[in-house]
C-alpha positions in Angstrom: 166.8 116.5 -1.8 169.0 113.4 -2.6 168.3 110.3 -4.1 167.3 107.9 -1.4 169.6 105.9 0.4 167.3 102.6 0.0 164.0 101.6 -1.8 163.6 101.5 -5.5 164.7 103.9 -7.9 163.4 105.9 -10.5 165.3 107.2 -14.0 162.8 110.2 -14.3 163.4 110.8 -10.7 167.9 110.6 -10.5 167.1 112.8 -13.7 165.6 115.2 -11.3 168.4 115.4 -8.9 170.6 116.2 -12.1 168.2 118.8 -13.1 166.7 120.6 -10.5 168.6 119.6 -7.1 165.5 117.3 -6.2 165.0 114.0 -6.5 161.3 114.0 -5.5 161.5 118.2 -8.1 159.6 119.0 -10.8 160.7 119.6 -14.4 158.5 119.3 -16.5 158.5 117.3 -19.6 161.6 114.7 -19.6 162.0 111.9 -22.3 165.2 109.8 -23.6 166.3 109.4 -20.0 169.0 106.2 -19.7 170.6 104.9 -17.6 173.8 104.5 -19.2 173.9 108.9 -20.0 173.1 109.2 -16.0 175.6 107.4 -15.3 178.5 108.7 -17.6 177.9 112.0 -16.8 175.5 112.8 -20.2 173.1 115.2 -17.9 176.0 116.8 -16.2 179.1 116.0 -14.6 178.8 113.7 -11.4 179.4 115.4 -8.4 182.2 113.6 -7.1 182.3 115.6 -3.8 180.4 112.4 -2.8 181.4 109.2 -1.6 182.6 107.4 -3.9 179.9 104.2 -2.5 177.3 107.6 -3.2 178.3 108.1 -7.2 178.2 106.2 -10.3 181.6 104.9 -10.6 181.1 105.5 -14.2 182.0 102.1 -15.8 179.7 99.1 -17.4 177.9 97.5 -16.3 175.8 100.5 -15.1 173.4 100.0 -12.2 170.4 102.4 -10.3 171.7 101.2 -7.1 175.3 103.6 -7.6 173.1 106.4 -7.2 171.7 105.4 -3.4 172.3 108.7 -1.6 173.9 110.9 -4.6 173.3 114.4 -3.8 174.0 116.6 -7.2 174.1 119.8 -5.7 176.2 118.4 -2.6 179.7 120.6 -1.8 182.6 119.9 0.4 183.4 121.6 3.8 186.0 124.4 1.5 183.0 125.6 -0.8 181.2 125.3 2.6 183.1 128.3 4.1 183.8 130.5 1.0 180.0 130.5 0.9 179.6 131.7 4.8 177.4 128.8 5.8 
């Protein structure tokens, strides 16, 4: 599930999305989260098959609302096809 496309946001929970797929997911313990390693990639690289108005752009200043509608596990229409969905 992606992070919302409104609302307020949590750390813990965009951590999630990076994590397990789910932004509402569970796993388990998670300390040290920041903003500035969600945003740069430092929990894995940013799925840029998403908008671009959908992604951290990547550059200071950082802010929770470039996450509004990120999907980490989303793929394009190619990966799409070669996956028979």
């Amino acid at each position: 599930m992606a992070v919302p496309a409104s609302g307020m946001l949590s750390l813990i929970s965009i951590r999630k999305e990076f994590g397990v797929n789910n932004y509402n997911g569970y796993i388990g313990s998670i300390s040290n989260v920041g903003l500035t390693s969600l945003s740069t990639g430092g929990f894995g690289t940013i799925n840029a098959v998403n908008a671009s108005s959908n992604r951290p752009n990547q550059s200071a200043p950082h802010h929770m609302t470039e996450f509004y509608s990120y999907d980490h596990d989303a793929a394009n229409e190619e990966e799409e096809k070669e996956k028979g969905r």
